[in-house]
N, C-alpha and C positions, 0 to 999 in steps of 0.2 A: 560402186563407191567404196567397195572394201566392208569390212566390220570391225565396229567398234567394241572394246571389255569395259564395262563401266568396274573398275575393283574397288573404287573409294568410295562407294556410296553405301549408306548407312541405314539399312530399312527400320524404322519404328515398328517390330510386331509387337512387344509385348507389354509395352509401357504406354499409356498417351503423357506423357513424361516427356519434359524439357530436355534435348540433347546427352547433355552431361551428368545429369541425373538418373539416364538408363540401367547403369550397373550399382547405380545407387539404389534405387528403388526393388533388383533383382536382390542385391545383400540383404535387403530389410523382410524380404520375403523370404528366405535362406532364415534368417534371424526369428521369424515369426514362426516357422514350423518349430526351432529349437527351442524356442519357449513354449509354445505347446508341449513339446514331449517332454516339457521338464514341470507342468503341470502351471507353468507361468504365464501372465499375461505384461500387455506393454504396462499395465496396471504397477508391478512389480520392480520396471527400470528406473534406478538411479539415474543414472547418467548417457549420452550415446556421443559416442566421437567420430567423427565423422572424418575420413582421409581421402583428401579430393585432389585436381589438379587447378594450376594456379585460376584458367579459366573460370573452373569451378567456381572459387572463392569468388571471382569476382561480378560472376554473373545470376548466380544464384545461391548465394550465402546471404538468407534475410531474417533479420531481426523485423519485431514489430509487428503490429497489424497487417493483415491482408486482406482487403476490400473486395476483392473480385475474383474470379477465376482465372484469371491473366496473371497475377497478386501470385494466387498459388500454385500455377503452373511453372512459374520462376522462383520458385523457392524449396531448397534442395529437402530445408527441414521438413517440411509440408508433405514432400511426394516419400519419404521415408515414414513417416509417425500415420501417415496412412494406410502403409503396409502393415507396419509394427501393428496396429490397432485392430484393421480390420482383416488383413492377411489377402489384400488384393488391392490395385490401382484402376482404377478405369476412370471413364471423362466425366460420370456421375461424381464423382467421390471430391470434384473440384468446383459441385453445386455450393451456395448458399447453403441449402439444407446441410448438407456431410461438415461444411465447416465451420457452425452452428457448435457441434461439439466440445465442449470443453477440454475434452482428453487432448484434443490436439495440440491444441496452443500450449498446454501443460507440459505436453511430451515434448514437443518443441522447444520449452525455455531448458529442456535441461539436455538438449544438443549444443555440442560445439564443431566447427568446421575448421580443418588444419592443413594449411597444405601439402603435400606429400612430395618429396620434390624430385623422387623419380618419376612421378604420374606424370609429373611438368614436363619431364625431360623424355618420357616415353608418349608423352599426347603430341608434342611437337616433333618426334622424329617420323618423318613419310611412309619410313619401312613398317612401322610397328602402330602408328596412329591409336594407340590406347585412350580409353575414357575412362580409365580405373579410376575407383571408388573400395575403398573400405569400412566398413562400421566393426566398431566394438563397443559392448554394451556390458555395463556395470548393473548388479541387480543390488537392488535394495539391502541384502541379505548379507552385501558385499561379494556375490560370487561375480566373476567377471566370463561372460562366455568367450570360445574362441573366435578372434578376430575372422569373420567374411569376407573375402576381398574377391569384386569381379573385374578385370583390365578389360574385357571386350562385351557389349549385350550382345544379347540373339541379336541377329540382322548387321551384325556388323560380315566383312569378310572373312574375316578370322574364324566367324562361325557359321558361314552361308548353310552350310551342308545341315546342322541343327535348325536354323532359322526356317529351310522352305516348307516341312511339315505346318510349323506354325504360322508360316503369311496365308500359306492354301488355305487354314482352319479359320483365319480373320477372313481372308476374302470370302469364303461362305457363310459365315456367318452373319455378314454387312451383304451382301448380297439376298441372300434366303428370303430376307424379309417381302422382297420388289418384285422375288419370281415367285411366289409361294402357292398361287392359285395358275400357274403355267406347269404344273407335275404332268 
């Protein structure tokens, strides 16, 4: 029958993150190391801006209460001030319990979402299929770090070649558990 290239598809390794919030979530992590070595916590941020595409905005830019895991797995502020806070994402962190924390909802009223409007115009061209994201973070203290911007996550095409170490390390690890007594 021939063979088929799948080039458009988009593996989720390293987020359980809503689509578009992938290289959102990787900047907040970017973001979280810088404020460690600057002796700072998300404790410290004024402000976070958040540069998305129009999708973005309109699929997961949430204000308000979030009731469920579904609540905060579509909501861009959410899967960022989890990074910022705790310096990792995983499908825990979208429990009851993790969203329980006050820091979040806190860290979250003081994000704003903006559209970027070449994200817009590079998410909708074929050639390039971007899901850029940028964060820039104002501290308290008024220092402002430099802006993070990711256009492609791991698992996109753009960066198959970095992504396959890390789908091999998810699959064993979601595996390990099922073979663990077949060594």
């Amino acid at each position: 029958y021939g063979s088929y290239v799948m080039e458009n598809v988009l593996f989720k390794i390293s987020f359980p993150a809503e689509f578009h919030a992938q290289t959102a979530v990787e900047a907040a992590l970017t973001l979280h190391n810088t404020l460690k070595s600057l002796g700072k916590t998300a404790e410290d941020i004024k402000s976070v801006v958040i540069k998305t595409q129009d999708a973005g905005m309109r699929i997961i830019d949430k204000k308000g209460p979030l009731y469920n895991y579904a609540d905060r797995d579509h909501c861009i502020q959410y899967m960022v001030a989890i990074p910022l806070i705790y310096g990792r994402l995983t499908a825990d962190d979208y429990s009851d319990a993790i969203a329980a924390n006050p820091k979040i909802d806190e860290l979250r009223s003081k994000m704003e979402c903006v559209e970027n409007k070449q994200f817009t115009v590079d998410y909708h061209d074929p050639a390039k299929r971007f899901i850029g994201n940028a964060l820039t973070i104002t501290l308290k203290d008024g220092t402002v770090l430099d802006e993070v911007e990711v256009n492609y996550p791991i698992g996109h095409r753009k960066r198959r070649e970095e992504g396959k170490p890390v789908l091999l390390a998810k699959f064993e690890r979601h595996v390990k558990e099922h073979f663990k007594d077949q060594a």
